[in-house]
KOLVEXSE-540408 format. One line per 8 residues: number of its first residue (from 1); their letters; for each residue x, y, z of N, C-alpha, C, O, CB. Coordinates in steps of 0.02 Angstrom, whole numbers, plus 50000, padded with zeros to 5 digits. Glycine has a CB too. Example, Ala and Ser with C-alpha at 12.3 -4.5 7.8 and 13.67 -1.06 7.14 Angstrom:
residues 2
1	as	50660/49716/50390/50615/49775/50390/50660/49835/50390/50712/49834/50423/50565/49776/50452 | 50642/49888/50354/50684/49947/50357/50645/50002/50394/50670/50057/50402/50704/49970/50286
This chain:
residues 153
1	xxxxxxxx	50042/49941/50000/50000/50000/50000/50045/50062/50000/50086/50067/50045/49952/50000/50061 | 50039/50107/49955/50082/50172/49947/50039/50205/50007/49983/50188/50026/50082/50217/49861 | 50079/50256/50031/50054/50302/50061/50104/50376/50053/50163/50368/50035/50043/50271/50133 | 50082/50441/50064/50093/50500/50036/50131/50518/50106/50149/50576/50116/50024/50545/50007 | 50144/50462/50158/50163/50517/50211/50263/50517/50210/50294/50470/50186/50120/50488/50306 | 50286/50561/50232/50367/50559/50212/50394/50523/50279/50392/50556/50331/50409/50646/50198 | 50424/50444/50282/50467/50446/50328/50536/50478/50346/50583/50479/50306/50472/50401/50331 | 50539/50501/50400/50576/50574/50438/50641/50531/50420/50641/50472/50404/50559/50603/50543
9	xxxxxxxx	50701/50578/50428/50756/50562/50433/50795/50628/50457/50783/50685/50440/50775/50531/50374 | 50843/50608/50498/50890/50709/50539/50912/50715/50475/50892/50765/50447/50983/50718/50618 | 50948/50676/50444/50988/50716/50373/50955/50743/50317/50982/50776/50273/51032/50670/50336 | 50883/50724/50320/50834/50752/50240/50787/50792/50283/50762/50777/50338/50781/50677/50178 | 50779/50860/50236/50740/50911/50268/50647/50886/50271/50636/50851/50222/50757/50987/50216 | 50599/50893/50302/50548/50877/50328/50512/50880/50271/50483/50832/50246/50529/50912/50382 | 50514/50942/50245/50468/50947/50192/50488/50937/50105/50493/50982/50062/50442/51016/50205 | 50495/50876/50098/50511/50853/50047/50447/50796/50020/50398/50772/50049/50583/50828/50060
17	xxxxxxxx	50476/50788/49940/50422/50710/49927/50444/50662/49957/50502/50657/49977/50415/50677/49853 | 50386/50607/49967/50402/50546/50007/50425/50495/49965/50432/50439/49990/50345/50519/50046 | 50437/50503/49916/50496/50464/49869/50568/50492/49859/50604/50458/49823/50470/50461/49795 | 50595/50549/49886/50657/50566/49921/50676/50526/49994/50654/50532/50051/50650/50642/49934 | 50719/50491/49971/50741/50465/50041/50837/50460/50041/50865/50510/50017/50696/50373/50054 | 50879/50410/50063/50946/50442/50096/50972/50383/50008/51021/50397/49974/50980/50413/50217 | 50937/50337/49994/50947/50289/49954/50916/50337/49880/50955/50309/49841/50906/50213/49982 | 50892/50367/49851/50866/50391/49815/50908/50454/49798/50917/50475/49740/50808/50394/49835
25	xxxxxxxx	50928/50475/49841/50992/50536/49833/51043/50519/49835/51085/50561/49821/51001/50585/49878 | 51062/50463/49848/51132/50451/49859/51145/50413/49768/51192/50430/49732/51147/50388/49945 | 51076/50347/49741/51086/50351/49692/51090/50417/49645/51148/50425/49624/51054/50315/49683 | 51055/50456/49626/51042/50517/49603/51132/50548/49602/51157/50566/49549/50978/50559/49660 | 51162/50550/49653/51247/50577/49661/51275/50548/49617/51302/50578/49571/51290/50563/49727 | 51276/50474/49622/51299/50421/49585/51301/50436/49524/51356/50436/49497/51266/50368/49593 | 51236/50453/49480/51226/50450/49413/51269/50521/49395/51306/50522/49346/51142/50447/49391 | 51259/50592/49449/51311/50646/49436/51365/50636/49448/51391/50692/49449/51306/50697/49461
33	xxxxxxxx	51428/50575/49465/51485/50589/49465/51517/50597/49391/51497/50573/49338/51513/50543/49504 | 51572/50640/49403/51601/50643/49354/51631/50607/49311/51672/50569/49337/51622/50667/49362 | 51625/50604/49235/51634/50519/49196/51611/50459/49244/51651/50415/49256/51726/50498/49179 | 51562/50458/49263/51521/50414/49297/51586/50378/49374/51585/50317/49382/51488/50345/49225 | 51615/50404/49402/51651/50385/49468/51671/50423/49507/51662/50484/49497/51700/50354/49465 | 51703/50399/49562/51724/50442/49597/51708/50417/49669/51663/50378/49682/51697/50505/49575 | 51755/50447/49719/51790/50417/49805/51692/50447/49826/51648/50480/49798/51900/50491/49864 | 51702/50405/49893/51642/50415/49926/51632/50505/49951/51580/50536/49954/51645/50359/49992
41	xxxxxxxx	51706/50530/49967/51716/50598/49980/51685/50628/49928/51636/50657/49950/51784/50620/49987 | 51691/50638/49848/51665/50643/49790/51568/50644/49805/51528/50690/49798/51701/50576/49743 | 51561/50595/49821/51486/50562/49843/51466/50620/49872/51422/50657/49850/51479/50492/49897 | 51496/50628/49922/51476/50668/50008/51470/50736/49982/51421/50769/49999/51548/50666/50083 | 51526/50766/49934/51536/50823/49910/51457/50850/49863/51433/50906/49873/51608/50814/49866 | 51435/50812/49826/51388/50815/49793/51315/50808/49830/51268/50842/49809/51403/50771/49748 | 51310/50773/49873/51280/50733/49899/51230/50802/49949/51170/50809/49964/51336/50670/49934 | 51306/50846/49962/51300/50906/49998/51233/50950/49981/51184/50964/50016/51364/50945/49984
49	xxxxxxxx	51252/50969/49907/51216/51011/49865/51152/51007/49846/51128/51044/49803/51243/51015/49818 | 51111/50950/49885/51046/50919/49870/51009/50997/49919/51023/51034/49965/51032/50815/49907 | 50964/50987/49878/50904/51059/49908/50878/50992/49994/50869/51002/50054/50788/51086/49808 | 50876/50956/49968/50829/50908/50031/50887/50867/50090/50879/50830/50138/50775/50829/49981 | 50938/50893/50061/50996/50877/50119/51001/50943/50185/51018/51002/50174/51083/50873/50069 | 50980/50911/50258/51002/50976/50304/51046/50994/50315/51084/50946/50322/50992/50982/50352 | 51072/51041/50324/51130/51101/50331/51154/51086/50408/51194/51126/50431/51096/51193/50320 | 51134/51039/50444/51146/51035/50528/51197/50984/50526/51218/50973/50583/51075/51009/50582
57	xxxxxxxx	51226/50949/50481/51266/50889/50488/51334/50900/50484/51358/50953/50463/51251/50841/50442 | 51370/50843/50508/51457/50876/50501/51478/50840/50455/51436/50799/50436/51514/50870/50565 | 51530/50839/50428/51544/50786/50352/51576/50751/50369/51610/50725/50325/51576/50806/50287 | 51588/50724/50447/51596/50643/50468/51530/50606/50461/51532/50551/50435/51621/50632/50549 | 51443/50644/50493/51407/50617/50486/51385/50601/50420/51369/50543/50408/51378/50635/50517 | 51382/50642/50378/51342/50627/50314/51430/50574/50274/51423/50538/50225/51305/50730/50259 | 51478/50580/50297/51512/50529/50257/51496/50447/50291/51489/50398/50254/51600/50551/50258 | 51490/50446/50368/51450/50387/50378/51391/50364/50369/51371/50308/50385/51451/50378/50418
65	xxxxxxxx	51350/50423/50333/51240/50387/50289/51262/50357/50247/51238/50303/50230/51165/50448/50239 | 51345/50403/50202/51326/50387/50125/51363/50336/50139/51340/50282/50121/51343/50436/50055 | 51426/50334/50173/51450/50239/50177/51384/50209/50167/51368/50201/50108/51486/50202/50266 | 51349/50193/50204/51288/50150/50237/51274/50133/50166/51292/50079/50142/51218/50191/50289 | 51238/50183/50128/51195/50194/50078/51239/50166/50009/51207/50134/49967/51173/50276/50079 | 51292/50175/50002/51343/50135/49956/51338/50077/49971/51313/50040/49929/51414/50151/49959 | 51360/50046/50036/51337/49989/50019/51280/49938/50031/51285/49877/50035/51371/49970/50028 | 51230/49974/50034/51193/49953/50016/51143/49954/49944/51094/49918/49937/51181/49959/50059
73	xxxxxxxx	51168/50005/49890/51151/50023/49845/51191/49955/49809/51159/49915/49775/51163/50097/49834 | 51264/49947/49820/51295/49891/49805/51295/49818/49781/51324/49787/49736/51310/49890/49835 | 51230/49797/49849/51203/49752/49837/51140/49716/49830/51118/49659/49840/51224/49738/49855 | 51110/49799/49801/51057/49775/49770/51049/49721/49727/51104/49698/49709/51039/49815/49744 | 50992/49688/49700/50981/49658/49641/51013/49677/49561/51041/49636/49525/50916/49661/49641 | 51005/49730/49549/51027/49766/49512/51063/49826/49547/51031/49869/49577/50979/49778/49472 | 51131/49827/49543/51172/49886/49586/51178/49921/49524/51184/49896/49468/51253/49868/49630 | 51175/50003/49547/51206/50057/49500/51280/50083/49511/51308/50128/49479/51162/50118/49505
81	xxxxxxxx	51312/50034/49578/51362/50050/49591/51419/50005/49601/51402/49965/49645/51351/50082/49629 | 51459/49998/49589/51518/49974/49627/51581/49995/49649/51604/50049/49629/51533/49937/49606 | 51605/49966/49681/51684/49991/49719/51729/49967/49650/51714/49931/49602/51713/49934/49814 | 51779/49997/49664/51824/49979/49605/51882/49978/49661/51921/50026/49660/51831/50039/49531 | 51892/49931/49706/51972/49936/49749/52028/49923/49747/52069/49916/49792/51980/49916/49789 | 52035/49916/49667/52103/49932/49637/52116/50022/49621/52173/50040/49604/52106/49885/49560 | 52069/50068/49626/52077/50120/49602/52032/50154/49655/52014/50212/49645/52064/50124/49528 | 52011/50120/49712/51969/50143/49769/51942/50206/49736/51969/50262/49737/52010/50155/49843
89	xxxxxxxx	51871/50185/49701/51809/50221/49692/51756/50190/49655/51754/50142/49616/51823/50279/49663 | 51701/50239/49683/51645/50195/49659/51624/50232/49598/51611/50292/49597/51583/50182/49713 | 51622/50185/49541/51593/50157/49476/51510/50169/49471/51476/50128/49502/51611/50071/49473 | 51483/50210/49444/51415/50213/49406/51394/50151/49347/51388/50160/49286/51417/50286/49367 | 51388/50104/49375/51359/50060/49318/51293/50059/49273/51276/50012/49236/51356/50007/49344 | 51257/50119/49284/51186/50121/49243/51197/50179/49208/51154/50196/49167/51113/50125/49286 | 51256/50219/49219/51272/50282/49160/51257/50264/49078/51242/50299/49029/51362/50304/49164 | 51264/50221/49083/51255/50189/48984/51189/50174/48989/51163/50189/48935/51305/50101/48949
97	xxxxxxxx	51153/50154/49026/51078/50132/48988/51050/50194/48965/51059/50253/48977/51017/50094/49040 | 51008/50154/48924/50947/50195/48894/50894/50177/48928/50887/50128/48963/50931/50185/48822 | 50840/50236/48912/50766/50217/48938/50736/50167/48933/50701/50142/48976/50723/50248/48919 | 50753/50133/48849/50728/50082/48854/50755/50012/48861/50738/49965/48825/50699/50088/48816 | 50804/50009/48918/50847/49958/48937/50814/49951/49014/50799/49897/49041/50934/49980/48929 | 50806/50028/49046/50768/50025/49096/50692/50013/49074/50661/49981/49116/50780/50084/49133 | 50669/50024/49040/50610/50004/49048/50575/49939/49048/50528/49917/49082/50590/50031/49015 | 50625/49905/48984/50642/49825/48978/50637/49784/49045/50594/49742/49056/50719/49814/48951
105	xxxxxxxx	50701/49807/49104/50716/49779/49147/50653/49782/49203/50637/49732/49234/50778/49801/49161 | 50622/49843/49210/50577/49852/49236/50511/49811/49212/50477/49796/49261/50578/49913/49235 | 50486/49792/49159/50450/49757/49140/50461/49669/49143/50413/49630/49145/50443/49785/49086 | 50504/49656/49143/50546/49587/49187/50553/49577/49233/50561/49520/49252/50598/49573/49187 | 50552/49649/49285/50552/49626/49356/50496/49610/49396/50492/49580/49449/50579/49668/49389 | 50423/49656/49333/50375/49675/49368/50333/49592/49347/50286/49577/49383/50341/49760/49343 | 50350/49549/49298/50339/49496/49267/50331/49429/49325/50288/49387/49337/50397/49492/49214 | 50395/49445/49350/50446/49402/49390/50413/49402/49458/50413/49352/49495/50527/49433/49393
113	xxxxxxxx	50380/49473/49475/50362/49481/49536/50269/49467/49529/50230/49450/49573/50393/49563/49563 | 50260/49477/49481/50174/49457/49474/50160/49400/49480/50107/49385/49507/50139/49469/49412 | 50216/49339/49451/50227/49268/49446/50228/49221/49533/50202/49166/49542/50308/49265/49401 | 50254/49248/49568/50303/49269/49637/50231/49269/49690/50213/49235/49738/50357/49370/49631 | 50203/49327/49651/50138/49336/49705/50075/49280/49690/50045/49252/49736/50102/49422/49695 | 50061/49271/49623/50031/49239/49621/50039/49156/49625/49993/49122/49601/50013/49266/49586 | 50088/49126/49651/50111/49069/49659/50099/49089/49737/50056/49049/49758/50185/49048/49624 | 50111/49119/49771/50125/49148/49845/50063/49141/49856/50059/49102/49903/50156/49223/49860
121	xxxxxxxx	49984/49166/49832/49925/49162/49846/49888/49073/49844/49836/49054/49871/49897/49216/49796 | 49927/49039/49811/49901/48969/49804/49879/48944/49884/49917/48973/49922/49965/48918/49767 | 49846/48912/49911/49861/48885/49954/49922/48834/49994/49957/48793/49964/49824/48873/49948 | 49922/48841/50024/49995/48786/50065/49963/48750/50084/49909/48756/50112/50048/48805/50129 | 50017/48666/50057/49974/48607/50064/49982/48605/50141/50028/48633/50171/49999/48534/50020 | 49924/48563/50174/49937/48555/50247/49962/48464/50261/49927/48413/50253/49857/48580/50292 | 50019/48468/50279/50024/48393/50296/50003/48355/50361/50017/48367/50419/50088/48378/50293 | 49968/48310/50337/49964/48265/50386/50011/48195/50418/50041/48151/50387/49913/48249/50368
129	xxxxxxxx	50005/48204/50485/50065/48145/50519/49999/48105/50550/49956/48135/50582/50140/48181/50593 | 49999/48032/50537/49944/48006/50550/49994/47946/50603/50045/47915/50590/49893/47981/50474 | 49946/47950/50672/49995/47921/50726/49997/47842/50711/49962/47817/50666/49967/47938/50810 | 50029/47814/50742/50042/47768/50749/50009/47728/50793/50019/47668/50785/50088/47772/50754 | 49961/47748/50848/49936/47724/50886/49920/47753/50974/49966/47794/50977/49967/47677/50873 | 49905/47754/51002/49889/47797/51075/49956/47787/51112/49986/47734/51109/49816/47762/51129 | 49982/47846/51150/50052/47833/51176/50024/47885/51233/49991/47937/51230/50132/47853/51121 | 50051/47847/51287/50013/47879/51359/49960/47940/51353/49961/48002/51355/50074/47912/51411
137	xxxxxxxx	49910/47883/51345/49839/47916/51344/49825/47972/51296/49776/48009/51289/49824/47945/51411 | 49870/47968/51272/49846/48023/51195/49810/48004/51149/49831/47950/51130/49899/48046/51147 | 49754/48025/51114/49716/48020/51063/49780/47991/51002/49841/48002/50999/49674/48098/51051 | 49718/47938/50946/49754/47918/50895/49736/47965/50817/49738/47943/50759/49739/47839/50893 | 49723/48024/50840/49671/48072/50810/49750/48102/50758/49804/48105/50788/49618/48141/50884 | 49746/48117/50700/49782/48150/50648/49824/48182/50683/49834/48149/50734/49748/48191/50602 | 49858/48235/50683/49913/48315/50704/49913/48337/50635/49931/48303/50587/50013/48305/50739 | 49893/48395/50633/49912/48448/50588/49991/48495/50577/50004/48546/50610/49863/48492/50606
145	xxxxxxxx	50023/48476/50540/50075/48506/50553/50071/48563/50495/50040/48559/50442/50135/48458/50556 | 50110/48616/50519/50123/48665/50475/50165/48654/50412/50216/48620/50410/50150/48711/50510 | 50136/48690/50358/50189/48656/50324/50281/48694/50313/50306/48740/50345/50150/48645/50252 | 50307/48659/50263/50363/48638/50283/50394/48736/50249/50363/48765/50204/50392/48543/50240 | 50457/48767/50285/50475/48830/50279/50496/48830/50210/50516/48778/50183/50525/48852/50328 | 50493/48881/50181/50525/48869/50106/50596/48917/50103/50592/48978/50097/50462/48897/50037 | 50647/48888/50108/50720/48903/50117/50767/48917/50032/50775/48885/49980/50752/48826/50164 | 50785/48969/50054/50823/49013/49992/50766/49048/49954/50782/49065/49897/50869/48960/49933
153	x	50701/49063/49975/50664/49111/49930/50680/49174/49962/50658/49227/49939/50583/49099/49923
């Protein structure tokens, strides 16, 4: 369920859209580095100049969000970024697409994820363990067990 309200953050000013967040600007830097790279300092430097970035922070704090936010932009599904630590800096990897490379991918993901949900809505089989026989005074009545966790989804 979307909702219109902005979750707060000390480093992004209050009154912004609620699709501005610390991950959304930090990509956004990314795509402005220069020839698509550049040190996390580079990041921070830019990162600065956002209208929705607050002016109250010291540039130890905002160099420890955008750490955060690198790597976790990193390892997204699709990262727009990587480290390059032979030349310690991070790499813009979506500078070359086109719109319609993103749009492609976006229509594959949204495929992938419709597939996902609607397998997800099926019911779960319920297994039955059918006893063996009464064992101190217990009923010989079925057990319902839950079914079984589904591991690596």
């Amino acid at each position: 369920v979307a909702t219109n309200k902005v979750r707060e953050h000390p480093m992004l000013i209050s009154s912004r859209p609620p699709v501005v967040n610390i991950l959304s600007l930090v990509r956004d830097t990314i795509a402005r580095l220069p020839n698509g790279e550049g040190t996390r300092a580079t990041v921070c430097v830019l990162l600065k100049e956002s209208q929705f970035v607050s002016l109250t922070f010291t540039d130890q704090q905002i160099y420890s969000i955008v750490s955060g936010a690198l790597d976790r932009l990193h390892y997204e599904k699709d990262p727009c970024v990587r480290y390059d630590s032979s030349r310690k800096v991070w790499v813009n990897l979506h500078g070359r697409r086109t719109a319609e490379e993103f749009e492609r991918l976006y229509q594959a993901d949204e495929t992938v994820t419709r597939a996902a949900k609607a397998k997800a809505g099926r019911p779960a089989k319920v297994l039955v363990r059918k006893s063996v026989g009464p064992k101190r005074g217990k009923s010989s009545e079925p057990v319902l067990l839950p079914p079984p966790p589904q591991i690596g989804r």
